[in-house]
C-alpha positions as CSV (number, residue, x, y, z in Angstrom):
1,X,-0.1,-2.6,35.6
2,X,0.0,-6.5,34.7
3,X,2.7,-8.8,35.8
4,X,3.9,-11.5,33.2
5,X,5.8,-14.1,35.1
6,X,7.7,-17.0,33.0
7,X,9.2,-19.3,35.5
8,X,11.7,-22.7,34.8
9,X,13.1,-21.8,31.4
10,X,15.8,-21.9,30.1
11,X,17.2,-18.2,28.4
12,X,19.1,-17.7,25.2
13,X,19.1,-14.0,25.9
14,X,20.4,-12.8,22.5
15,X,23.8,-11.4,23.7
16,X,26.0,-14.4,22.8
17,X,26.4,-15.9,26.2
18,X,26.0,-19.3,27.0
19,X,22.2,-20.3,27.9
20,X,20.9,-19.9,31.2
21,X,19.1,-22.9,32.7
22,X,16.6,-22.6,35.1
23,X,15.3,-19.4,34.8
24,X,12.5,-16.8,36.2
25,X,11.8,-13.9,34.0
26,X,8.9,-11.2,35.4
27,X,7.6,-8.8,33.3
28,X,6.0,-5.4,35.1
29,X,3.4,-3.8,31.8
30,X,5.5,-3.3,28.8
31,X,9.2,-4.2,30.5
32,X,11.4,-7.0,31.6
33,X,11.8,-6.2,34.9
34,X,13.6,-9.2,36.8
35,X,15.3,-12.1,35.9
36,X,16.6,-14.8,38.2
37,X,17.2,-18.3,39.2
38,X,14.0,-20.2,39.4
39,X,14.6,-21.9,42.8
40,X,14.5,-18.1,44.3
41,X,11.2,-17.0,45.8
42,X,9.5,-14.1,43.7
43,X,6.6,-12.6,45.2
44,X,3.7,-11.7,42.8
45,X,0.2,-10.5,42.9
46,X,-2.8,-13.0,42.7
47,X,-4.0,-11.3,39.0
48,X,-0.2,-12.6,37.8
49,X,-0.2,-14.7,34.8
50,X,2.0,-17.4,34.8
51,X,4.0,-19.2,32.2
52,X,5.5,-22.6,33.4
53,X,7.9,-22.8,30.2
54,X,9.7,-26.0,32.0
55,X,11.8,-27.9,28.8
56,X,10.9,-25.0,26.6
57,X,13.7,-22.1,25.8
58,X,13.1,-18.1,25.9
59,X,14.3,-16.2,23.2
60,X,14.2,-12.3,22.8
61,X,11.8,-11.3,20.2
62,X,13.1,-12.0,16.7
63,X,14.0,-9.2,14.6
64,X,14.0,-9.5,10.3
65,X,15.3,-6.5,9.2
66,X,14.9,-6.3,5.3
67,X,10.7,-7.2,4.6
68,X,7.8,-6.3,2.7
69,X,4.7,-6.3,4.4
70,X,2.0,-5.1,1.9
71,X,3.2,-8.1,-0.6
72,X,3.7,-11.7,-1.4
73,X,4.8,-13.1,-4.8
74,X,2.1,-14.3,-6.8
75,X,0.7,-14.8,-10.1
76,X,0.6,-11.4,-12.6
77,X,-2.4,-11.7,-13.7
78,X,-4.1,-12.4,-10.4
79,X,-2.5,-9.2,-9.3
80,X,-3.8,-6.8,-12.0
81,X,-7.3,-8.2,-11.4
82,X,-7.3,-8.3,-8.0
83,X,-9.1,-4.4,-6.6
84,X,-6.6,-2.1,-5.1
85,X,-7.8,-1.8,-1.4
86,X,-7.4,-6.0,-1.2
87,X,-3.6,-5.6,-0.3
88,X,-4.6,-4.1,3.0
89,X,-6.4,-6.2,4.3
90,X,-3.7,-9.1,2.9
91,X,-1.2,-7.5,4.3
92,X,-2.8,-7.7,8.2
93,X,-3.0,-11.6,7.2
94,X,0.7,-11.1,6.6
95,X,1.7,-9.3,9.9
96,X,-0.3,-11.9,11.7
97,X,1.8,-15.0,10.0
98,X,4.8,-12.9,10.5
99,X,4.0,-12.7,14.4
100,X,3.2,-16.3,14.6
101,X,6.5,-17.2,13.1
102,X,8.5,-14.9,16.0
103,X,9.2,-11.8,14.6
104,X,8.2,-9.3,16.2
105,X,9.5,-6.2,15.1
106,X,10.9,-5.7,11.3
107,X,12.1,-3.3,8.9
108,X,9.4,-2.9,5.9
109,X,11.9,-2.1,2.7
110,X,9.2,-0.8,0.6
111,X,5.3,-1.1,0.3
112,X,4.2,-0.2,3.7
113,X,3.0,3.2,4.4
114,X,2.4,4.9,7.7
115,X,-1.3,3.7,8.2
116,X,-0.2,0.5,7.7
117,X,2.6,1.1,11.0
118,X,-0.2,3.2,12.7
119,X,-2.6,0.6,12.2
120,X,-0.3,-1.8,14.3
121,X,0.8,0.7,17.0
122,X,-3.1,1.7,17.7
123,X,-4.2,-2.2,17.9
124,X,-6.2,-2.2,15.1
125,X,-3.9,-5.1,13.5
126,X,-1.6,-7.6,15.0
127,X,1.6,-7.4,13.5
128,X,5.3,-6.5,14.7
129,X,7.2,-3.2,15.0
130,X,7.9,-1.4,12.3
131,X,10.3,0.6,10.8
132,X,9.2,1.9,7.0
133,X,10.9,3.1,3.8
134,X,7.5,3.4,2.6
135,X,9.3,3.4,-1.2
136,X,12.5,2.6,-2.5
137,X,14.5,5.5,-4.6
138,X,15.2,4.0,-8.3
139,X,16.5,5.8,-11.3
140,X,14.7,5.4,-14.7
141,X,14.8,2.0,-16.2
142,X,16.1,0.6,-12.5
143,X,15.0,-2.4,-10.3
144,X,11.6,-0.6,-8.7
145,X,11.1,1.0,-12.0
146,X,8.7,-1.9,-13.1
147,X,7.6,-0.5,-17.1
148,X,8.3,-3.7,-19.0
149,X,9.3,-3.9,-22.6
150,X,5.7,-4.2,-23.9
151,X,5.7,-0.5,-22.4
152,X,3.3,-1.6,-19.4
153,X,4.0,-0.2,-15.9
154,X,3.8,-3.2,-13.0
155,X,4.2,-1.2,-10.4
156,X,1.1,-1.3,-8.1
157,X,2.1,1.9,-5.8
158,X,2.2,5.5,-6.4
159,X,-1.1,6.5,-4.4
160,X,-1.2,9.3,-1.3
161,X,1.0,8.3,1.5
162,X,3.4,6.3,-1.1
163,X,5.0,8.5,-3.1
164,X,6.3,7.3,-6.6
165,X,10.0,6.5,-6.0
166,X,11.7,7.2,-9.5
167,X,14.3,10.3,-9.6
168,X,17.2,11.3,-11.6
169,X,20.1,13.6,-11.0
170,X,21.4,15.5,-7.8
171,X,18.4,17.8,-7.6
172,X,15.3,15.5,-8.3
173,X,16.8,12.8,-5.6
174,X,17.4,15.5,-3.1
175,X,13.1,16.3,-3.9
176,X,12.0,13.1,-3.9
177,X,13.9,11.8,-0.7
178,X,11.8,14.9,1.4
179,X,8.7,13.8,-0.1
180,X,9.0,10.4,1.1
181,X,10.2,11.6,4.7
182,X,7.4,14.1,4.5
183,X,4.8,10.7,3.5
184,X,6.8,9.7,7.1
185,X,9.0,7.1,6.1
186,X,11.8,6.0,9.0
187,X,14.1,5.1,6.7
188,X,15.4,5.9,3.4
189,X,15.6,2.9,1.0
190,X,17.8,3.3,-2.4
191,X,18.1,0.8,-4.8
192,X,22.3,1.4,-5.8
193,X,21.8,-1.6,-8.5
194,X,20.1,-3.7,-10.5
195,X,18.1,-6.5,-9.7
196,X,17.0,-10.0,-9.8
197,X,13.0,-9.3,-9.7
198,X,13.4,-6.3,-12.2
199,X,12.5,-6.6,-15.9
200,X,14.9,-4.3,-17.5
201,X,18.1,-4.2,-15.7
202,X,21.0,-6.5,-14.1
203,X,21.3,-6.8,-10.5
204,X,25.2,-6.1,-11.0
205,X,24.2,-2.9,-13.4
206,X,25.1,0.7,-10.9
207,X,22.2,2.3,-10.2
208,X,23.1,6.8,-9.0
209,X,25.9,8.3,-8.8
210,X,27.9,8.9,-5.8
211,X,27.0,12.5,-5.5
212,X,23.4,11.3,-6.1
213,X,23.8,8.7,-3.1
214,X,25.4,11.4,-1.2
215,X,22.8,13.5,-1.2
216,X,20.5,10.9,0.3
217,X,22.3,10.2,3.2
218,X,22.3,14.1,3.4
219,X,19.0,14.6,3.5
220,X,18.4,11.6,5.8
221,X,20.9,12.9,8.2
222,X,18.8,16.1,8.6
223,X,16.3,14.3,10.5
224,X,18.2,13.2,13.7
225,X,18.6,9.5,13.4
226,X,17.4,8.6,9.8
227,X,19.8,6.2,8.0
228,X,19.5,5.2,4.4
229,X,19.7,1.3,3.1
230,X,20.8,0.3,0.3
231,X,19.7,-2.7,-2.0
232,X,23.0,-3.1,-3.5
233,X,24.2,-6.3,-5.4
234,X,27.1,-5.2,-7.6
235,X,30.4,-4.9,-6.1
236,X,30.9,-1.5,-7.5
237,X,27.0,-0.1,-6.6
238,X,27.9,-1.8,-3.9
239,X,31.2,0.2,-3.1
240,X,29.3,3.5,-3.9
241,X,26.6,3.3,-1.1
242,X,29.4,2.7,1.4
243,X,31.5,5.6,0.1
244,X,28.7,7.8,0.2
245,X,27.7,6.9,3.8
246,X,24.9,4.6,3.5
247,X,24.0,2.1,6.6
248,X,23.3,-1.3,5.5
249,X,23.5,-3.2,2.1
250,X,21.2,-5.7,1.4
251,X,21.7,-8.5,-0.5
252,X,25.1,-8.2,-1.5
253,X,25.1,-10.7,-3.9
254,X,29.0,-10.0,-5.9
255,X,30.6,-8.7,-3.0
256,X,34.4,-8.0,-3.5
257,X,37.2,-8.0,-1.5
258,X,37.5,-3.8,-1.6
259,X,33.8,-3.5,-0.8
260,X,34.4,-6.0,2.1
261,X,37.1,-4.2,3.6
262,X,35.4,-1.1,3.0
263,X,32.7,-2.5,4.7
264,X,35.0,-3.2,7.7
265,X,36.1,0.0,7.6
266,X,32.7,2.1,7.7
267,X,31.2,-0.5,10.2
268,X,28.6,-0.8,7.2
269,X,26.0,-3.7,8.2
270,X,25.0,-6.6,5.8
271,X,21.7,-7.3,5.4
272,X,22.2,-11.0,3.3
273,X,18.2,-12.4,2.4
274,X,20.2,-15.8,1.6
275,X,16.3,-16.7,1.5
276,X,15.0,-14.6,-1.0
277,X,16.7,-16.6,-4.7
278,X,15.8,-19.7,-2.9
279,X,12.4,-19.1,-2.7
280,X,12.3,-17.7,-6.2
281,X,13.9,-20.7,-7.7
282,X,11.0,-22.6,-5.4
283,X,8.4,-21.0,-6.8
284,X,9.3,-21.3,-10.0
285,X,9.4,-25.1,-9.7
286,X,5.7,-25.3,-8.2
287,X,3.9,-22.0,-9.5
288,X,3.4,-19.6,-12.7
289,X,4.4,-16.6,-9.9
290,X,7.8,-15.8,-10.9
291,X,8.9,-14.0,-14.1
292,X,11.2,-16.1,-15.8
293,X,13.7,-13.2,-16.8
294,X,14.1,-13.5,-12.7
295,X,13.8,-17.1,-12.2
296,X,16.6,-16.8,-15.1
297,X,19.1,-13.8,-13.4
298,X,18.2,-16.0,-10.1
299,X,19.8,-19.3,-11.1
300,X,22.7,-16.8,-12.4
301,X,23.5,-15.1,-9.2
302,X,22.5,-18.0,-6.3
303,X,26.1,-19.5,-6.0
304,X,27.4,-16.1,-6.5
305,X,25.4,-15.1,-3.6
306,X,26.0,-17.9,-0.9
307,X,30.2,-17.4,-1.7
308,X,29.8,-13.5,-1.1
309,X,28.0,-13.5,2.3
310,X,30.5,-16.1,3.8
311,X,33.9,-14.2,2.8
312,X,31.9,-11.6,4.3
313,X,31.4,-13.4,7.9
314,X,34.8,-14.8,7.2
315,X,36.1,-11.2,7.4
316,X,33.9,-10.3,10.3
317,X,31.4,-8.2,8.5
318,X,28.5,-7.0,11.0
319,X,25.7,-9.3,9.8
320,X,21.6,-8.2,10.5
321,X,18.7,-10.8,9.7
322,X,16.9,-10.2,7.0
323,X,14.4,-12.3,4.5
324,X,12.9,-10.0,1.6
325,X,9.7,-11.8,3.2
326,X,7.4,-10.6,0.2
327,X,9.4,-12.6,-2.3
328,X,8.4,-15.7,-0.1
329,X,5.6,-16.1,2.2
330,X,5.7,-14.4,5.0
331,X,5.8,-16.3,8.5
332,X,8.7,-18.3,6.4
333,X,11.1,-16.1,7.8
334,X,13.2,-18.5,10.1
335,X,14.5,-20.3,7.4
336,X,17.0,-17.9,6.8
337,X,18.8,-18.8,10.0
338,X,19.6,-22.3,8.5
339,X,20.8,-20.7,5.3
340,X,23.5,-18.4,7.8
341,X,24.5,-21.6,9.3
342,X,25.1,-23.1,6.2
343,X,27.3,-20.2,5.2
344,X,29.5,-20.7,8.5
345,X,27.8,-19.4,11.3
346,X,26.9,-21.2,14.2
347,X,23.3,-21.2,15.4
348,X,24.4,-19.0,18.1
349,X,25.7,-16.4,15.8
350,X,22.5,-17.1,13.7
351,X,20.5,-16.1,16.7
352,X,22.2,-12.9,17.7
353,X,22.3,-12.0,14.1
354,X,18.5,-12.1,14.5
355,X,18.2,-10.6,17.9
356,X,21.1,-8.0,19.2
357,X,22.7,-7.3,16.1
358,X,19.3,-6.6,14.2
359,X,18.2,-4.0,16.9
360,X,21.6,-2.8,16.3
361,X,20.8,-2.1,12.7
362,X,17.3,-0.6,13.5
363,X,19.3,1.5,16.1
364,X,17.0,0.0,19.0
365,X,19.4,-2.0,20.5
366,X,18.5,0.3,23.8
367,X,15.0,-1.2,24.2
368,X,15.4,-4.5,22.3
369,X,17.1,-7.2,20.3
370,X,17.9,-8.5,23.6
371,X,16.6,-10.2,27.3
372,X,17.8,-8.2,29.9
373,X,15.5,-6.0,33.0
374,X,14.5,-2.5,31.7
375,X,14.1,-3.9,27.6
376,X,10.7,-4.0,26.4
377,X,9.5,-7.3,27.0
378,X,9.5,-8.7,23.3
379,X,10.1,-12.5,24.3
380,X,10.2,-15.9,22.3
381,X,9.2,-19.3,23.7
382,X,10.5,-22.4,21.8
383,X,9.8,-26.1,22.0
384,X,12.7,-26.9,20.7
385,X,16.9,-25.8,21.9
386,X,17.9,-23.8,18.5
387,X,21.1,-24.3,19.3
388,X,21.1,-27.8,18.8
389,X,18.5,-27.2,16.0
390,X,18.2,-23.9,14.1
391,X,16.1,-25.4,11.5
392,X,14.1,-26.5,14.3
393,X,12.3,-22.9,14.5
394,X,11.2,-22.8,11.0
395,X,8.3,-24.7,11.8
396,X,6.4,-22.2,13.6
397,X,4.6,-24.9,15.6
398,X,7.4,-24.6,17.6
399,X,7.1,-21.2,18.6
400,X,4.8,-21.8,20.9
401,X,4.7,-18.0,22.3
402,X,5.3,-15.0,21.4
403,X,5.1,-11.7,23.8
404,X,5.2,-8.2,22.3
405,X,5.8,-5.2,24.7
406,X,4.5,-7.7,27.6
407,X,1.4,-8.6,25.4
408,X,0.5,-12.2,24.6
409,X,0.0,-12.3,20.8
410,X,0.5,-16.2,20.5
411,X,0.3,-18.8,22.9
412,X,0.0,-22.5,21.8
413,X,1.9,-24.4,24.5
């Protein structure tokens, strides 16, 4: 079994507490099994490897909740030519950036398929944990139902292992939420709304009805420990996925004060991706890649968006990481932490937002999201203190190692 030993560091460990200076972590295979002062003796086999991460600070592994691996925004056209099996091999390019920028475990919201998460867990492709929804649920001229007004279908999915995700009434969702689980999704993804990215709706237009939302979360619940999440941007789609039972809303763009406090009341987490109509409006400044009915509905809702998450921390919503990485490049994923900060949070809050509460979400806050003996040792080594500067860690350069499960993926120190 190999020994990881980091020695002199100093540990945010993700729970909120204040950082620990001068620090020893050892790591025995695949666990944290130790950590103490540094000035206490450790004894170690010869075969250790040794970290010296004096001036640097240890972060657990960074979670991002709400991604899409087998994506990244670009041209249309370029996308219709390019051949089918290309997006594979793209997307271990992807999982590799995403590694190198800290994250090391995520939750794919649509696109991924299992060989994609086998393909990781067997070592044929770096890339973090995963959790999959393999594809998101959408009703018939919904955001994910991507037949344009010309009458052309852009969506790119639909083969064997990812399952078309279109379904109307009680009966036909309650079918096409087992095929998906059967295709082995984790996690059932619903899109409750509209959307920014989608050609023929509005991301505050209600997307199912409560019964067909219900049914979901009844189907999910049959299989011990699958939730459903919902991308939900209209207070009142919004409302509905909480009613019916659903675990986390992402995006939350026109949050009201009832779907707040029902929020509250259902201990319903907020996944915000304050990231994702930044980097839209981005890319429509320096590329052809976005659509402009979204660059359009983006420079509608972006205010909108900002105002919503922060009455939500205000009201002390439970708030998980998450980018949309997909809409942006992946291994841009940090920047999101700046954007909570700039909605209130402190970088502390940022951090455990990233770290305990997103294993919270994923419901692996057993095993990760934070640095403690007996987790798996997912661990994070910075050049820089993000506490003094979150924005410091968007620059992966700065993350100058990352450990997944007591492997060394990264090390650039």
């Amino acid at each position: 079994m190999t020994t990881l030993l980091i020695k002199n560091t100093t540990l945010i460990d993700g729970t909120g507490g204040d950082a620990q200076e001068g620090v020893t972590i050892v790591v025995r295979g695949e666990r944290i099994e130790q950590i103490a002062p540094s000035q206490r003796a450790i004894a170690f086999e010869d075969d250790t490897t040794v970290i010296d991460a004096r001036g640097k600070y240890v972060l657990p592994g960074l979670i991002d909740t709400h991604v899409h691996m087998m994506m990244e925004i670009s041209n249309l056209a370029k996308r219709l030519s390019d051949p089918f099996s290309l997006r594979f091999y793209q997307a271990a390019a992807y999982m590799r950036r995403t590694i190198d920028a800290g994250i090391t475990s995520v939750r794919d919201a649509g696109g991924a398929d299992l060989g994609v998460k086998t393909a990781v867990e067997q070592g044929l492709a770096i890339g973090p944990r995963m959790q999959i929804s393999i594809t998101p649920l959408t009703i018939t001229g919904g955001h994910g139902d991507s037949w344009t007004l010309s009458g052309i279908d852009l969506n790119l999915g639909g083969y064997p292992g990812n399952p078309d995700g279109i379904c109307d009434g009680v009966e036909a969702v309650r079918k096409k939420v087992r095929e998906v689980l059967r295709a082995g999704a984790d996690i059932i993804k619903v899109h409750a709304t509209g959307g920014v990215l989608s050609p023929t709706d509005h991301p505050e237009f209600t997307q199912f009805s409560l019964d067909e939302l219900k049914v979901m979360v009844e189907e999910a619940n049959f299989r011990k420990g699958v939730k459903v999440m919902a991308h939900a941007q209209g207070a009142q789609g919004v409302k509905n996925a909480i009613r019916a039972g659903i675990h986390s809303i992402e995006h939350g763009i026109f949050l009201d004060d009832e779907a707040i406090e029902l929020m509250l009341e259902h201990g319903t987490y907020l996944v915000p991706t304050l990231l994702a109509p930044v980097a839209v409006l981005e890319a429509a400044e320096n590329s052809d890649a976005m659509p402009e009915y979204g660059v359009r509905k983006c420079r509608e809702v972006v205010e909108f968006h900002k105002e919503s998450i922060a009455k939500a921390y205000e009201a002390g919503v439970r708030i998980a990481m998450g980018t949309d990485a997909g809409v942006m490049a992946h291994g841009t994923n940090l920047r999101e932490l700046g954007l909570m900060c700039d909605i209130g949070m402190s970088p502390m809050e940022a951090i455990v937002a990233t770290t305990k509460t997103a294993a919270a979400c994923l419901g692996w806050d057993e095993t990760l999201g934070t640095v403690e003996p007996g987790k798996l040792a997912d661990i994070v080594i910075s050049n820089t203190n993000p506490l003094t500067d979150i924005r410091s860690l968007e620059n992966k350069d700065n993350i100058v190692t990352v450990i997944q499960g007591g492997k060394i993926l990264k090390d650039i120190r």
